[in-house]
N, C-alpha and C positions, 0 to 999 in steps of 0.2 A: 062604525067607530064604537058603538056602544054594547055592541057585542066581543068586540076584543077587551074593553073595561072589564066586562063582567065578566070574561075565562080569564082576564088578571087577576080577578078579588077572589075567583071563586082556586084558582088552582094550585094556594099553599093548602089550602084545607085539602083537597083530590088528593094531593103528594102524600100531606103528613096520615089520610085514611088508610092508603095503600101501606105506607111501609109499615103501620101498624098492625094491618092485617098480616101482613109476609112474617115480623117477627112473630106475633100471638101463632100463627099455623105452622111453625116451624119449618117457614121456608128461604129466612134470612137470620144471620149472624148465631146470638150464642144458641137459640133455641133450639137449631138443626145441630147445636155440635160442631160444629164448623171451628170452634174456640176450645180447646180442649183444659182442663181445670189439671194444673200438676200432678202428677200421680208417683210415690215413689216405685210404687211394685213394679211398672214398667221397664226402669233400668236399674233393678239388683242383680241383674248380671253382667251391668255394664262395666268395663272397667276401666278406673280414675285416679288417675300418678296420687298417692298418700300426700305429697307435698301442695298440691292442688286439692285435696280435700280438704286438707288442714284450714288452708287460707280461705276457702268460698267461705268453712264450716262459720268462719271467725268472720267475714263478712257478712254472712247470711245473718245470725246470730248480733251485729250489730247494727242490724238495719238495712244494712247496702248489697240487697239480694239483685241489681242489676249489676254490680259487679262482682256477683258471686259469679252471676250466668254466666260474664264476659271470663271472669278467669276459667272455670270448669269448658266453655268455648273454645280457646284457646290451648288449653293443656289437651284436648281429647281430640279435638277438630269436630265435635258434634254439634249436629243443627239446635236450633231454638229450642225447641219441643223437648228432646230428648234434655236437654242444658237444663233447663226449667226443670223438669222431673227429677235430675238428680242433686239440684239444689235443694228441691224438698225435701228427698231421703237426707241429704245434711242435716237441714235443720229439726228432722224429726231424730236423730243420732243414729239413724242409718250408716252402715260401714261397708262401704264397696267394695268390690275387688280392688285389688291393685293390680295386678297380671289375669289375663283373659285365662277363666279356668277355675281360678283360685276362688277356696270356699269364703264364705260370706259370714260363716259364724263365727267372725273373730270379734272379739269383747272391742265394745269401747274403750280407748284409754280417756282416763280422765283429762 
């Protein structure tokens, strides 16, 4: 009995050594990358219906960047990752294609 006590007391410490080592070595969560931080350069070639840009642009822009995602989601059918990246390029005043193909150097409108 007094050995199953002491690998109860002793084994929140064991737990919490271990997962700190895995994240510090970069072999659990954000450290390995596994989490990837938005990037707009990755989808400047994607392309994003202008009506659906407008609207994240102006939700992103107002705080409500889970509903930026969800709209850009839904107008594209694109996964998380890629969704998330081009909410960035919004709110950075990045301007997507609108049609696959089409150049990317078009002005901002105000």
């Amino acid at each position: 009995m007094e050995t199953l006590e002491l690998i109860n007391s002793v084994m929140p410490y064991v737990v919490g050594a271990v997962i700190a080592w895995l994240v510090a070595t970069g072999r659990m969560g954000y450290a390995k990358g596994t989490i990837q931080r938005p990037d707009p350069r990755r989808v400047a070639d994607v392309p994003v219906p202008a009506e659906a840009q407008e609207r994240a642009r102006e939700l992103a822009k107002a705080g409500k960047r889970v509903a930026a995602v969800k709209e850009i989601r839904q107008a594209t059918g694109l996964p998380l990752q890629p969704a998330l990246d081009v909410v960035a390029a919004l709110r950075q005043g990045i301007v997507l294609p609108v049609e696959p193909g089409e150049a990317r150097d078009r002005p901002l409108d105000p």
